[in-house]
Predicted model as a PDB file, atoms N, CA, C, CB and O in Angstrom, pLDDT in the B-factor column:
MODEL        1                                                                  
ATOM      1  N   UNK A   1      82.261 -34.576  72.690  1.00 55.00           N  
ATOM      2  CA  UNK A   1      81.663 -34.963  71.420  1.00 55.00           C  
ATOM      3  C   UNK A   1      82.302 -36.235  70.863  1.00 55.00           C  
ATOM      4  CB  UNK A   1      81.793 -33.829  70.413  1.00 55.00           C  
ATOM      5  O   UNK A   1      81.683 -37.118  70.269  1.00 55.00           O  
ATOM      6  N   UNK A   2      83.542 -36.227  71.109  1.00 88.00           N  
ATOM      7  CA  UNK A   2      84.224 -37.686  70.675  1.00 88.00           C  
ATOM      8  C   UNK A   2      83.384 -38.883  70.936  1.00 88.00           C  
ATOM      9  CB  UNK A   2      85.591 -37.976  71.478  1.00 88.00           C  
ATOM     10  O   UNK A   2      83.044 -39.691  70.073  1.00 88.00           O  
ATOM     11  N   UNK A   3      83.023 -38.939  72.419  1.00 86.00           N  
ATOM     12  CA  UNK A   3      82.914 -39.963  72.859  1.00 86.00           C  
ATOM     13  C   UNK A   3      81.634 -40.575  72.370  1.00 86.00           C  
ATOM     14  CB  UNK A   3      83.096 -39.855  74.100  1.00 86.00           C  
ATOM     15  O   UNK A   3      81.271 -41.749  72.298  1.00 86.00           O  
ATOM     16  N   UNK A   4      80.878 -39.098  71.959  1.00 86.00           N  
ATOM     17  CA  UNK A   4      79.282 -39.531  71.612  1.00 86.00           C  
ATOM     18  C   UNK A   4      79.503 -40.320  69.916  1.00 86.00           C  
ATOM     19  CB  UNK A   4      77.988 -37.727  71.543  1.00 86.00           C  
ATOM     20  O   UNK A   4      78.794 -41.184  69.399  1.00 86.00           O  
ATOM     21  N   UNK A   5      80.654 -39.688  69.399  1.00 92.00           N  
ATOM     22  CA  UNK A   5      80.555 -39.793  68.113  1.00 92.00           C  
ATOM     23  C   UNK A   5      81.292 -41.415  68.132  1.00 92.00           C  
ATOM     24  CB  UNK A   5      81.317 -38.425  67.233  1.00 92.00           C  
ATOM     25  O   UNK A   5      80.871 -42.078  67.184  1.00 92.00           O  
ATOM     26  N   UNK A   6      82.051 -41.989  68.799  1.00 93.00           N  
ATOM     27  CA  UNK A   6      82.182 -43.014  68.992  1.00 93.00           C  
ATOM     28  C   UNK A   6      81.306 -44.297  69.225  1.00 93.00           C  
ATOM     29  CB  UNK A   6      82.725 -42.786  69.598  1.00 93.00           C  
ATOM     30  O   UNK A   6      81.474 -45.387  68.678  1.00 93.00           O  
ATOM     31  N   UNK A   7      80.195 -43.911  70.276  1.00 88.00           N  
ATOM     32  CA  UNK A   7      79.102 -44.506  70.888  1.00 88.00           C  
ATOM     33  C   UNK A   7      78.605 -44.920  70.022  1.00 88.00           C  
ATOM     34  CB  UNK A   7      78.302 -43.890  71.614  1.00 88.00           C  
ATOM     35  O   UNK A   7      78.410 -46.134  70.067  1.00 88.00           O  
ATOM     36  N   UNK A   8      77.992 -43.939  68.403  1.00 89.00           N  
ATOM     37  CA  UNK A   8      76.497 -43.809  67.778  1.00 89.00           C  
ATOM     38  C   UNK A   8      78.069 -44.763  66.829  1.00 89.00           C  
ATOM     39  CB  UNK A   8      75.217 -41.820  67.224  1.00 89.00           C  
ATOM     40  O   UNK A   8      78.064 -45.934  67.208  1.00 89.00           O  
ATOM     41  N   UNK A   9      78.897 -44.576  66.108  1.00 94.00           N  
ATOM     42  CA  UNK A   9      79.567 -45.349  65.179  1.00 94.00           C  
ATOM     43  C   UNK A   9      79.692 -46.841  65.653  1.00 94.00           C  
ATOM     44  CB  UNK A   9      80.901 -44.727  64.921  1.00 94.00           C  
ATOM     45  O   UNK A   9      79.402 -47.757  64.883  1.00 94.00           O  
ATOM     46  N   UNK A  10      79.999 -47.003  66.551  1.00 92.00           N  
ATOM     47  CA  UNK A  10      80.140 -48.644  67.251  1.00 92.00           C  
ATOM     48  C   UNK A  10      78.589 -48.704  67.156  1.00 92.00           C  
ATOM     49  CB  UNK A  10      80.943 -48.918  69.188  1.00 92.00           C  
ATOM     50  O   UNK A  10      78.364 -49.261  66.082  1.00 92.00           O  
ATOM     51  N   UNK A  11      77.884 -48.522  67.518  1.00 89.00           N  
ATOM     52  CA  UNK A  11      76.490 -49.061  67.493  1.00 89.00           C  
ATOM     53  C   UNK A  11      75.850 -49.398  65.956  1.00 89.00           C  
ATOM     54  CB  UNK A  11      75.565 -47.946  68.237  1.00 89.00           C  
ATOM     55  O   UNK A  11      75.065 -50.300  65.664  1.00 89.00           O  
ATOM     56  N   UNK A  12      76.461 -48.351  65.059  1.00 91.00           N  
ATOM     57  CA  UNK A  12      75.801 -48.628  63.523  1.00 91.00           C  
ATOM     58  C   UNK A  12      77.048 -49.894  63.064  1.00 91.00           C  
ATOM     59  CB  UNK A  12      75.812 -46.809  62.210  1.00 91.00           C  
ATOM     60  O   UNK A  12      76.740 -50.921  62.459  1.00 91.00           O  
ATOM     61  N   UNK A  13      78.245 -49.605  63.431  1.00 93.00           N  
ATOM     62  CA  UNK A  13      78.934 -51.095  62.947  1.00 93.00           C  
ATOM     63  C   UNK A  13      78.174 -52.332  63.612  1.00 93.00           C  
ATOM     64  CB  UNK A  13      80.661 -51.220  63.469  1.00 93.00           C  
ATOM     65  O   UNK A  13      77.705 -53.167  62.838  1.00 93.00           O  
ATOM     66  N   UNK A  14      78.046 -52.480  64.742  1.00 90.00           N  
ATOM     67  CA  UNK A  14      77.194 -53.578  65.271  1.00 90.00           C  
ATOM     68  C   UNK A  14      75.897 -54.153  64.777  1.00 90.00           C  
ATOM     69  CB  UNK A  14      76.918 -53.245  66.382  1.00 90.00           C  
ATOM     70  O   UNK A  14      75.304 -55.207  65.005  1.00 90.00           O  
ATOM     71  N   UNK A  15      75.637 -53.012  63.954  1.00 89.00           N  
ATOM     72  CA  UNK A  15      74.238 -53.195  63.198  1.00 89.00           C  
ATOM     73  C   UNK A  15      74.575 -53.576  62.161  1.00 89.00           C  
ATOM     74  CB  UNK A  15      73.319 -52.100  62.984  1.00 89.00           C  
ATOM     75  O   UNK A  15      73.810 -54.415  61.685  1.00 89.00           O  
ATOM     76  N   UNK A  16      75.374 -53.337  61.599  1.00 91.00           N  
ATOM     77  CA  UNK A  16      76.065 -53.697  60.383  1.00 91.00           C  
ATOM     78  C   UNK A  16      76.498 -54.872  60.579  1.00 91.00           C  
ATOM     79  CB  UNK A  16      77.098 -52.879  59.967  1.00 91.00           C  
ATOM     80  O   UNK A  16      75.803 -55.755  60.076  1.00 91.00           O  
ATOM     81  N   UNK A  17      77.622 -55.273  61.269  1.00 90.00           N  
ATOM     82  CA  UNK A  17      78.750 -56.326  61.217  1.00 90.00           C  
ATOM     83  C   UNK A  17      78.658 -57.398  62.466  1.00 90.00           C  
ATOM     84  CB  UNK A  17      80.240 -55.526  61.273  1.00 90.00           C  
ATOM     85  O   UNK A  17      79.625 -57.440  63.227  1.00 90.00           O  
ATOM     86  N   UNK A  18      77.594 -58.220  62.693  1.00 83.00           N  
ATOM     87  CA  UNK A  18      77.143 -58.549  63.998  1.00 83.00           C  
ATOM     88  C   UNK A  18      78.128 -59.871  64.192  1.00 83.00           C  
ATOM     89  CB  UNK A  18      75.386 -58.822  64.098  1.00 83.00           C  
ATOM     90  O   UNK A  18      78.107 -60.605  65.180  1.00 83.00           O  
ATOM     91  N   UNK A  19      78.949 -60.011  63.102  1.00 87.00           N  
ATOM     92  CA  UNK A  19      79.872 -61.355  63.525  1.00 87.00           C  
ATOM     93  C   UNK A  19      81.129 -60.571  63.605  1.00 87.00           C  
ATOM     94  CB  UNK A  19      79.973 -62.809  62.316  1.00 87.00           C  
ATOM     95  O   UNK A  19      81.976 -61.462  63.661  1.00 87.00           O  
ATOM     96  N   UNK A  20      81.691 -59.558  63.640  1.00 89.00           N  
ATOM     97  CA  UNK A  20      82.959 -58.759  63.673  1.00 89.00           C  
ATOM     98  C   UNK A  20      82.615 -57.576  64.835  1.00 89.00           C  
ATOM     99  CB  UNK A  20      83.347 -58.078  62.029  1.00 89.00           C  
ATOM    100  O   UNK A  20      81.584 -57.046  65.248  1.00 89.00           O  
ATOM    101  N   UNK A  21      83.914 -57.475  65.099  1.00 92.00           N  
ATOM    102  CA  UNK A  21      84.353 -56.738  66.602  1.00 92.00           C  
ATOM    103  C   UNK A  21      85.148 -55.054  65.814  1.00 92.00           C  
ATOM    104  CB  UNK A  21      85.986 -58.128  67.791  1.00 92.00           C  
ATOM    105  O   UNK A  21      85.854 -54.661  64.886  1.00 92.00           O  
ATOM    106  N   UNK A  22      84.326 -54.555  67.092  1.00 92.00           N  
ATOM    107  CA  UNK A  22      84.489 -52.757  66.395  1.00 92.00           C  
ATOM    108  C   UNK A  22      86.524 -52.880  66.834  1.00 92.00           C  
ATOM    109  CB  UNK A  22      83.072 -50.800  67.908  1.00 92.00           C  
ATOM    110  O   UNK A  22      87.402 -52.318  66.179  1.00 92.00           O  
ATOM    111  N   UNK A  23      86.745 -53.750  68.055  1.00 91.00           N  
ATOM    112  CA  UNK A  23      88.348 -53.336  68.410  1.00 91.00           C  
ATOM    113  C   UNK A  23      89.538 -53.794  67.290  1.00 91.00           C  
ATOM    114  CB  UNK A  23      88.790 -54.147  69.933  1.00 91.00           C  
ATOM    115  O   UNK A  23      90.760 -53.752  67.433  1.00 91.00           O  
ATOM    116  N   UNK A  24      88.798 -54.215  66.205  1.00 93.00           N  
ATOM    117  CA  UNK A  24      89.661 -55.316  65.566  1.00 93.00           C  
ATOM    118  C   UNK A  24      89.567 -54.695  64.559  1.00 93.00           C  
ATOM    119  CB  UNK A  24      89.326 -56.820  65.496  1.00 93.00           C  
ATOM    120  O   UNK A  24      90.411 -54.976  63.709  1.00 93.00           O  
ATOM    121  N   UNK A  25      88.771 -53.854  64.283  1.00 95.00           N  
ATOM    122  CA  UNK A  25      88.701 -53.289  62.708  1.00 95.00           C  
ATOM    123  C   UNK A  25      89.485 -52.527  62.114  1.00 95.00           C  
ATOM    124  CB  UNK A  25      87.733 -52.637  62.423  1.00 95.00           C  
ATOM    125  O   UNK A  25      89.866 -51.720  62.963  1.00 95.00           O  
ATOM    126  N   UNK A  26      90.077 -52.247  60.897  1.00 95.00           N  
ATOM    127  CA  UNK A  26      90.750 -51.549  60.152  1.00 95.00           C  
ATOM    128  C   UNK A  26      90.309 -49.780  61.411  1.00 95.00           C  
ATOM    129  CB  UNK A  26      90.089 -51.806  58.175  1.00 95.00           C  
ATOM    130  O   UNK A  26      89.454 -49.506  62.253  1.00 95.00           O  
ATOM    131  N   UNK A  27      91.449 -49.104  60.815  1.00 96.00           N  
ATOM    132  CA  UNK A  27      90.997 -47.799  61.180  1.00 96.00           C  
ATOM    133  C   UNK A  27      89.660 -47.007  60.144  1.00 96.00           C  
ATOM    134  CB  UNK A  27      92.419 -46.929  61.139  1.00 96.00           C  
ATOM    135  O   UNK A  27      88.565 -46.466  60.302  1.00 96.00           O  
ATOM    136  N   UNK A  28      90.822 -47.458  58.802  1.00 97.00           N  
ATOM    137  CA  UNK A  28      89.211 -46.830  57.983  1.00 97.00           C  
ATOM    138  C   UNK A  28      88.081 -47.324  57.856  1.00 97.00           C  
ATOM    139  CB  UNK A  28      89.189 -46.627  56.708  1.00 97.00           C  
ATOM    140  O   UNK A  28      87.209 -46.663  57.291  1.00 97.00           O  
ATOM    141  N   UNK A  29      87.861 -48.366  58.257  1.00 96.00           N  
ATOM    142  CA  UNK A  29      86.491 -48.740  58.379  1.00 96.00           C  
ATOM    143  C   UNK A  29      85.868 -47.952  59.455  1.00 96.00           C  
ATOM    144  CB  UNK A  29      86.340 -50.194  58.633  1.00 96.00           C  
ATOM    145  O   UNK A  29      85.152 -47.001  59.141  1.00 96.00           O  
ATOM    146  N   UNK A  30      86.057 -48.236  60.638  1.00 96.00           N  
ATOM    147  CA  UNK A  30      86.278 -47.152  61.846  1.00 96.00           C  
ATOM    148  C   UNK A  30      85.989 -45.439  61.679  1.00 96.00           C  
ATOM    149  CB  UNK A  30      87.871 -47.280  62.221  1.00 96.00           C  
ATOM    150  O   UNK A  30      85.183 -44.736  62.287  1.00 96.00           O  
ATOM    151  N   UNK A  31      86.943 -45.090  60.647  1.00 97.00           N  
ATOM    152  CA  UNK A  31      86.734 -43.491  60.058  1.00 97.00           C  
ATOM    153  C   UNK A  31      85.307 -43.490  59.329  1.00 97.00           C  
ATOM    154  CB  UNK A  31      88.066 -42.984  58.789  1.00 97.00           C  
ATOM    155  O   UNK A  31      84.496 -42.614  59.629  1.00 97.00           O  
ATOM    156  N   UNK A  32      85.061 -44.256  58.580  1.00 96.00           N  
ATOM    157  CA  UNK A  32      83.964 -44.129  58.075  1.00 96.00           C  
ATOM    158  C   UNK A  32      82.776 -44.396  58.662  1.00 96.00           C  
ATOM    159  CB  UNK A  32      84.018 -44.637  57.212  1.00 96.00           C  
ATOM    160  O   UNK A  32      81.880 -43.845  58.023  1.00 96.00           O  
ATOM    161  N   UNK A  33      82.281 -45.125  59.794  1.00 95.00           N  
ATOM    162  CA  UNK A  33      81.507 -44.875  60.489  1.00 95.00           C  
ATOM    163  C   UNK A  33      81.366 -44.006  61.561  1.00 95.00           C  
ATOM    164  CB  UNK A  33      81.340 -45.630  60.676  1.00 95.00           C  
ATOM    165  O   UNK A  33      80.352 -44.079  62.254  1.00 95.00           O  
ATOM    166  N   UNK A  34      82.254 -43.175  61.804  1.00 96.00           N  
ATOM    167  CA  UNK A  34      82.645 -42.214  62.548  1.00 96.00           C  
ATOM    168  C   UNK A  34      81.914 -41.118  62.113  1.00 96.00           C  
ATOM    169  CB  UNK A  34      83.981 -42.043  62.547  1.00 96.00           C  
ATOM    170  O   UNK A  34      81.103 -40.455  62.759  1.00 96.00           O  
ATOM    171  N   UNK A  35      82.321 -40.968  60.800  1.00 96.00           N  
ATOM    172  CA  UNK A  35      81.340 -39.984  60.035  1.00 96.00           C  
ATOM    173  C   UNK A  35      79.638 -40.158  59.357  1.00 96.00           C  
ATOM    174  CB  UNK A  35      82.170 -39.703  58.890  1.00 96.00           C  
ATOM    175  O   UNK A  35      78.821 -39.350  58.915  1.00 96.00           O  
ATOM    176  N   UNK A  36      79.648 -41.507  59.537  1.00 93.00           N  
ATOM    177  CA  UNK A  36      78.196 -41.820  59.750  1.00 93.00           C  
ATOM    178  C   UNK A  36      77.441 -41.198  61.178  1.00 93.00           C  
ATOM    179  CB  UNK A  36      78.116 -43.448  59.763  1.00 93.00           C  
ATOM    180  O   UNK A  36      76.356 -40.693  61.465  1.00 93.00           O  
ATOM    181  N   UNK A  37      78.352 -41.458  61.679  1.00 92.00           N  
ATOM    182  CA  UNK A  37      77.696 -40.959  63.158  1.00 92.00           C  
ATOM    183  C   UNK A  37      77.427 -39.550  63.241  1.00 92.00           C  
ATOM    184  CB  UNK A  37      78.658 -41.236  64.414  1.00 92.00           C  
ATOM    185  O   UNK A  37      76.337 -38.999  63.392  1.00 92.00           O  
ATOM    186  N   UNK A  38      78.745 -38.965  63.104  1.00 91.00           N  
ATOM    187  CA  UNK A  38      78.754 -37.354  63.171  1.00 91.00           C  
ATOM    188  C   UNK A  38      77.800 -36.917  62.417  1.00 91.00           C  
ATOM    189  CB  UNK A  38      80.000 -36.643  62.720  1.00 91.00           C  
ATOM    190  O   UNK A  38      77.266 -35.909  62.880  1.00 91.00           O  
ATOM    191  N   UNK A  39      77.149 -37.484  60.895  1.00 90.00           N  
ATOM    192  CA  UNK A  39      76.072 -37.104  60.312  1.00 90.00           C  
ATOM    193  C   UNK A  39      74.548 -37.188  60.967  1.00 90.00           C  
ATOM    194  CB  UNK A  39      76.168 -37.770  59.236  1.00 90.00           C  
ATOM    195  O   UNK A  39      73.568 -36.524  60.632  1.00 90.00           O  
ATOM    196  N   UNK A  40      74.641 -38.203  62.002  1.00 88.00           N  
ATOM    197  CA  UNK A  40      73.278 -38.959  62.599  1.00 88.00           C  
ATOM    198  C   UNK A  40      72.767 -37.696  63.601  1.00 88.00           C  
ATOM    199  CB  UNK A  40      73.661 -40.688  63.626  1.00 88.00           C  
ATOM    200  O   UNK A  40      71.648 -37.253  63.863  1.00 88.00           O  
ATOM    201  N   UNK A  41      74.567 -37.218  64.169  1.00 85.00           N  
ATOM    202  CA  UNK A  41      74.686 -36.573  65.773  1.00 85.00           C  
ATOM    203  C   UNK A  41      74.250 -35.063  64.810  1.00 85.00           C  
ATOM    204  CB  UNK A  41      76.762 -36.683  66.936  1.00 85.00           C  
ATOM    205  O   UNK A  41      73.479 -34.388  65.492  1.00 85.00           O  
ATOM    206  N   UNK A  42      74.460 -34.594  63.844  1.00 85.00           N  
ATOM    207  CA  UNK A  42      73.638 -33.461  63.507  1.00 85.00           C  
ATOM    208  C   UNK A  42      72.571 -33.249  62.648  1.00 85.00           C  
ATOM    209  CB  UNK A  42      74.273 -32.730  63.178  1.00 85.00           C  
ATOM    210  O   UNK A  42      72.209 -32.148  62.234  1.00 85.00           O  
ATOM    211  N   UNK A  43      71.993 -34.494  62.346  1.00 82.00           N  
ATOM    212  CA  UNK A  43      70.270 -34.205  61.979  1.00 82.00           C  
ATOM    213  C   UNK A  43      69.456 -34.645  62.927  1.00 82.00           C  
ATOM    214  CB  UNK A  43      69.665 -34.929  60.680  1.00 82.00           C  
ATOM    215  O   UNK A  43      68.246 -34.421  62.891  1.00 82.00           O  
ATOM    216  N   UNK A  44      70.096 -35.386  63.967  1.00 79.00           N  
ATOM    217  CA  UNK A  44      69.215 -34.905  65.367  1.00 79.00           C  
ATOM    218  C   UNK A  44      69.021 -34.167  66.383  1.00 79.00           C  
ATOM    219  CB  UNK A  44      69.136 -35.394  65.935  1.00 79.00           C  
ATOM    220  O   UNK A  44      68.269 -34.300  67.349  1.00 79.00           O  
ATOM    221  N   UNK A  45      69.981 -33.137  66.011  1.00 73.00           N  
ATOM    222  CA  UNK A  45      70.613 -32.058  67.370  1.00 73.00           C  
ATOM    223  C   UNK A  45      69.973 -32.378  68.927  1.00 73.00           C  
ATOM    224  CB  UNK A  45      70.086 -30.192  67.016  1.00 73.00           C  
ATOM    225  O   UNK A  45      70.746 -33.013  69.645  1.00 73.00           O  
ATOM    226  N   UNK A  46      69.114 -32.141  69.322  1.00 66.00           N  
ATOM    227  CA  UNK A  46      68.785 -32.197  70.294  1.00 66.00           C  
ATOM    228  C   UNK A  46      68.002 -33.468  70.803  1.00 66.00           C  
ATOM    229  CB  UNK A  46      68.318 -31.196  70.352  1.00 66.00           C  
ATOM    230  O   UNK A  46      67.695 -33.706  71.971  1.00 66.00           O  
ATOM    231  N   UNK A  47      67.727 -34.283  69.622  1.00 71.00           N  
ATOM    232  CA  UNK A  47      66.680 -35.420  70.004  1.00 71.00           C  
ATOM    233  C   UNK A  47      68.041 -36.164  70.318  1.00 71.00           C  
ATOM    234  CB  UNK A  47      65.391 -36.157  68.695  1.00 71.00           C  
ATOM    235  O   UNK A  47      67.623 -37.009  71.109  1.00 71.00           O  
ATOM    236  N   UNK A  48      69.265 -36.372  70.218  1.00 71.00           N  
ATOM    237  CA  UNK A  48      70.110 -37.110  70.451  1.00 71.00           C  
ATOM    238  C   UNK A  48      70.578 -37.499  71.942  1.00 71.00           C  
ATOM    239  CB  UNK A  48      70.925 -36.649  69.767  1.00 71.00           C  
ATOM    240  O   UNK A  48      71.621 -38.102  72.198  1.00 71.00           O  
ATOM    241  N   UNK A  49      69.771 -37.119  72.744  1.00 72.00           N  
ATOM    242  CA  UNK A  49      70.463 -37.165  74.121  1.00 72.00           C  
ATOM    243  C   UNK A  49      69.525 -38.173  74.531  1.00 72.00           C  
ATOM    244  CB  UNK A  49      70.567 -35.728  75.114  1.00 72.00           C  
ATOM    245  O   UNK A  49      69.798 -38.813  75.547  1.00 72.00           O  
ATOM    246  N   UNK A  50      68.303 -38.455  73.811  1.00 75.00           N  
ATOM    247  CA  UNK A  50      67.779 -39.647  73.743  1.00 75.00           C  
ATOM    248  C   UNK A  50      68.462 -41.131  73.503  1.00 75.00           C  
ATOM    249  CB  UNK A  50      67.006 -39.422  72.906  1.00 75.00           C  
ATOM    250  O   UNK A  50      68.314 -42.151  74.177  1.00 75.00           O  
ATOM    251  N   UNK A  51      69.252 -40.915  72.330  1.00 73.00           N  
ATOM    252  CA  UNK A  51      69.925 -42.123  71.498  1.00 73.00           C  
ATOM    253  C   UNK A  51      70.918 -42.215  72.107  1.00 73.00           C  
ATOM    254  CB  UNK A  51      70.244 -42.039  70.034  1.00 73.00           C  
ATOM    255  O   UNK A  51      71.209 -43.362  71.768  1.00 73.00           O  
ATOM    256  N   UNK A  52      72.095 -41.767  73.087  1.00 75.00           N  
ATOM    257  CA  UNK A  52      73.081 -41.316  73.514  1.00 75.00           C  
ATOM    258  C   UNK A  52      73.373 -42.288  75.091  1.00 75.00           C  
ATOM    259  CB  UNK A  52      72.827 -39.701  73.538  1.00 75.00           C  
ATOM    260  O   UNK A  52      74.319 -42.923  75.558  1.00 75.00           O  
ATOM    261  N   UNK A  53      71.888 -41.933  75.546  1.00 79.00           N  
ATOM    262  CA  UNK A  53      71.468 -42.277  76.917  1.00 79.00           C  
ATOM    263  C   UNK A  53      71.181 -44.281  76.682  1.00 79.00           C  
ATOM    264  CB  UNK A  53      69.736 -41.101  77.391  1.00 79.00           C  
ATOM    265  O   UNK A  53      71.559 -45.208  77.398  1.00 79.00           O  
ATOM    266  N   UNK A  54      70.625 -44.285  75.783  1.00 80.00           N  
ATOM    267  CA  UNK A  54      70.264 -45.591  75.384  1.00 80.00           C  
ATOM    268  C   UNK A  54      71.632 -46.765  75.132  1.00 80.00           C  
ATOM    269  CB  UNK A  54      69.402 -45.326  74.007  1.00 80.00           C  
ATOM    270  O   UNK A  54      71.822 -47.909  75.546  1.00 80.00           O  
ATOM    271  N   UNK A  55      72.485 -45.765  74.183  1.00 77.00           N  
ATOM    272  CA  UNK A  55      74.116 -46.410  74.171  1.00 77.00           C  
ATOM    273  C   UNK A  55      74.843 -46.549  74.920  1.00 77.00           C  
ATOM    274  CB  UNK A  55      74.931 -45.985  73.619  1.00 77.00           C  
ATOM    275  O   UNK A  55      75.731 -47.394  74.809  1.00 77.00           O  
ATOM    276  N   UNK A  56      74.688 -45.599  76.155  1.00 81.00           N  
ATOM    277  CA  UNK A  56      75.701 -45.503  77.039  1.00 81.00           C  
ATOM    278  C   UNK A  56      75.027 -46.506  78.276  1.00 81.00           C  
ATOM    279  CB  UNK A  56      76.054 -43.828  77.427  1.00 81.00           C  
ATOM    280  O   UNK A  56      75.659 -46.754  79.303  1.00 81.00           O  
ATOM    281  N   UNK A  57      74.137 -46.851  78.104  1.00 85.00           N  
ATOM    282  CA  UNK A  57      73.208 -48.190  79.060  1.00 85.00           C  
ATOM    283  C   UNK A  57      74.020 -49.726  78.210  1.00 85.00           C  
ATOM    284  CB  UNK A  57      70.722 -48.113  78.599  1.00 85.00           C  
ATOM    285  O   UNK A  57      74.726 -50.636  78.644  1.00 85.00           O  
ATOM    286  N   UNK A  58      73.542 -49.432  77.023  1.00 80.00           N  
ATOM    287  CA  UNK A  58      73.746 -50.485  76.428  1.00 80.00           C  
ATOM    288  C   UNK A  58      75.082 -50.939  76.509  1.00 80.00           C  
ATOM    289  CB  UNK A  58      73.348 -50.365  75.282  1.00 80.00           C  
ATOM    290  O   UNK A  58      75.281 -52.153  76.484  1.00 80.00           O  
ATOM    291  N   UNK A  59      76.090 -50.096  76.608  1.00 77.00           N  
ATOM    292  CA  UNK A  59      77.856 -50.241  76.699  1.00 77.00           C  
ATOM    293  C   UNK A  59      78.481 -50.789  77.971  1.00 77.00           C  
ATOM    294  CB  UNK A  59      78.600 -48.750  76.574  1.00 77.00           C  
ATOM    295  O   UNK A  59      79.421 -51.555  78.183  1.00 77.00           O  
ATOM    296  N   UNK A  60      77.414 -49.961  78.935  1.00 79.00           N  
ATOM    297  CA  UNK A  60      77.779 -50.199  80.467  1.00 79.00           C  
ATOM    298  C   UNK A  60      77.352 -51.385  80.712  1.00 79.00           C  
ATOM    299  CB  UNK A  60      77.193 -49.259  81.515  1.00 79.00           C  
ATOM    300  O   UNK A  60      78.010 -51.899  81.616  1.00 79.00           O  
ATOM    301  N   UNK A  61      76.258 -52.276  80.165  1.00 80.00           N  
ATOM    302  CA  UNK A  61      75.696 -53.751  80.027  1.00 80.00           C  
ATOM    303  C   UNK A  61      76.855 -54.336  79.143  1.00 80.00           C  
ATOM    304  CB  UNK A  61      74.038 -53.888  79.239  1.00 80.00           C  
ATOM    305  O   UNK A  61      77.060 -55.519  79.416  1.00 80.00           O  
ATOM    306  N   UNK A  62      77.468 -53.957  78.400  1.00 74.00           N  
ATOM    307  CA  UNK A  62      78.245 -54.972  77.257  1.00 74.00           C  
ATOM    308  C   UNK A  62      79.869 -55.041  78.168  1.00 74.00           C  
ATOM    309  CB  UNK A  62      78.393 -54.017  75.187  1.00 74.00           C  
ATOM    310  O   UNK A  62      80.712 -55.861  77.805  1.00 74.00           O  
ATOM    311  N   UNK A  63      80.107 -54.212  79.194  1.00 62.00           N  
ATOM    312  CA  UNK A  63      81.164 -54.022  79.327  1.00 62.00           C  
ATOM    313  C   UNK A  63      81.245 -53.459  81.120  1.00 62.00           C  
ATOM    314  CB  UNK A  63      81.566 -53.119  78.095  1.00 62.00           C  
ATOM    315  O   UNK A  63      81.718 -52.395  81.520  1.00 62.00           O  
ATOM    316  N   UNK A  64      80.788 -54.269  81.724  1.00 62.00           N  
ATOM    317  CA  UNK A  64      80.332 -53.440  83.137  1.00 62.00           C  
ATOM    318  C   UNK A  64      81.833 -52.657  84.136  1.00 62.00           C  
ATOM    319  CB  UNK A  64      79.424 -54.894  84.332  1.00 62.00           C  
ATOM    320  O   UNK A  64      81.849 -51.918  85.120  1.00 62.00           O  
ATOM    321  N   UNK A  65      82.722 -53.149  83.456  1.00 58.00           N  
ATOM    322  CA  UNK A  65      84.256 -52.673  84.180  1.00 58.00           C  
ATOM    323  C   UNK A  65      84.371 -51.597  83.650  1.00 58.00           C  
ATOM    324  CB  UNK A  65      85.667 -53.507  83.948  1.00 58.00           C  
ATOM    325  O   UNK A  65      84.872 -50.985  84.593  1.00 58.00           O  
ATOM    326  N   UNK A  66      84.294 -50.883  82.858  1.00 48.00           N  
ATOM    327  CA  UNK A  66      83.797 -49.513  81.918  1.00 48.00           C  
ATOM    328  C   UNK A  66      83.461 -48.562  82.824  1.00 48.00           C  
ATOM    329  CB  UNK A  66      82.451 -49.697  80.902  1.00 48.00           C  
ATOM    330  O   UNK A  66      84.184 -47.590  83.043  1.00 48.00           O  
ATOM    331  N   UNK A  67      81.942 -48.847  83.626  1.00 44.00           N  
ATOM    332  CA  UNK A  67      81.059 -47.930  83.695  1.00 44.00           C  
ATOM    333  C   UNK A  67      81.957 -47.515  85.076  1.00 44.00           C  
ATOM    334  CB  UNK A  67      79.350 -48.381  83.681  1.00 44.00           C  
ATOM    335  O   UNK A  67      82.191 -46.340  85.360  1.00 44.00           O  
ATOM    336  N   UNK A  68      82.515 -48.898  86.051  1.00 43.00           N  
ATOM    337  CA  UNK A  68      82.930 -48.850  87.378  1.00 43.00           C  
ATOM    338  C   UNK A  68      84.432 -47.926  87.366  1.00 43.00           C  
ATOM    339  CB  UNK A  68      83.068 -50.486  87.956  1.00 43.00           C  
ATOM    340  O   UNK A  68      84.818 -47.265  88.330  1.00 43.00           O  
ATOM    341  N   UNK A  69      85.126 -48.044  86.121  1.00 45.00           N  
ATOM    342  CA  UNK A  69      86.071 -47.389  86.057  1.00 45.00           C  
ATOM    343  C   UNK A  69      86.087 -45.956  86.364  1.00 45.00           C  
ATOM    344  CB  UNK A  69      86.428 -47.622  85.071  1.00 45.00           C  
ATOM    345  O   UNK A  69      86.741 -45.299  87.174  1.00 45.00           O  
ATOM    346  N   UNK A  70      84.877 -45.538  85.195  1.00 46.00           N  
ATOM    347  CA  UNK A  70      84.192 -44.323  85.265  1.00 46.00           C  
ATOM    348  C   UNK A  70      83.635 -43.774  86.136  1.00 46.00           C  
ATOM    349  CB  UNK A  70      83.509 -44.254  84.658  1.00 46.00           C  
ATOM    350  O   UNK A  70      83.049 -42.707  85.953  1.00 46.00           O  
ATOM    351  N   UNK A  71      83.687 -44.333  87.201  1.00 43.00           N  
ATOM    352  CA  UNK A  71      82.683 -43.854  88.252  1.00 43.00           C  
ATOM    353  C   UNK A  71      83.395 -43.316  89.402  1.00 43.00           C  
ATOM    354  CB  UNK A  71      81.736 -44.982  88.741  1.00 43.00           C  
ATOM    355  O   UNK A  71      82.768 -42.875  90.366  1.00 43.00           O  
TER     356      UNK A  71                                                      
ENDMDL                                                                          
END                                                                             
């Protein structure tokens, strides 16, 4: 669940903050979209593996040493 709740928070900061970097940010800024997320990840329960699948494409494109690590 971390990781998802990570995914959907970096993606709403990016939407948010398109000239600032999620690695650089305060923690509480960070905490607080964290819990944006965790709110997103349970009023969609199950439609989320939709939004999830889409981020984790989009991450593995932003960052391709990531996905190879993982693999």
């Amino acid at each position: 669940m971390n990781y998802q709740v990570e995914l959907v928070a970096r993606a709403f900061y990016d939407a948010e903050h398109e000239d600032c970097l999620w690695d650089g940010e305060a923690e509480v800024i960070k905490q607080e979209f964290r819990e944006y997320a965790r709110n997103a990840i349970n009023l969609l329960h199950e439609d989320i593996g939709v939004l999830l699948m889409a981020l984790e494409r989009a991450a593995a494109e932003e960052h391709p040493e990531r996905s190879r690590a993982a693999a």
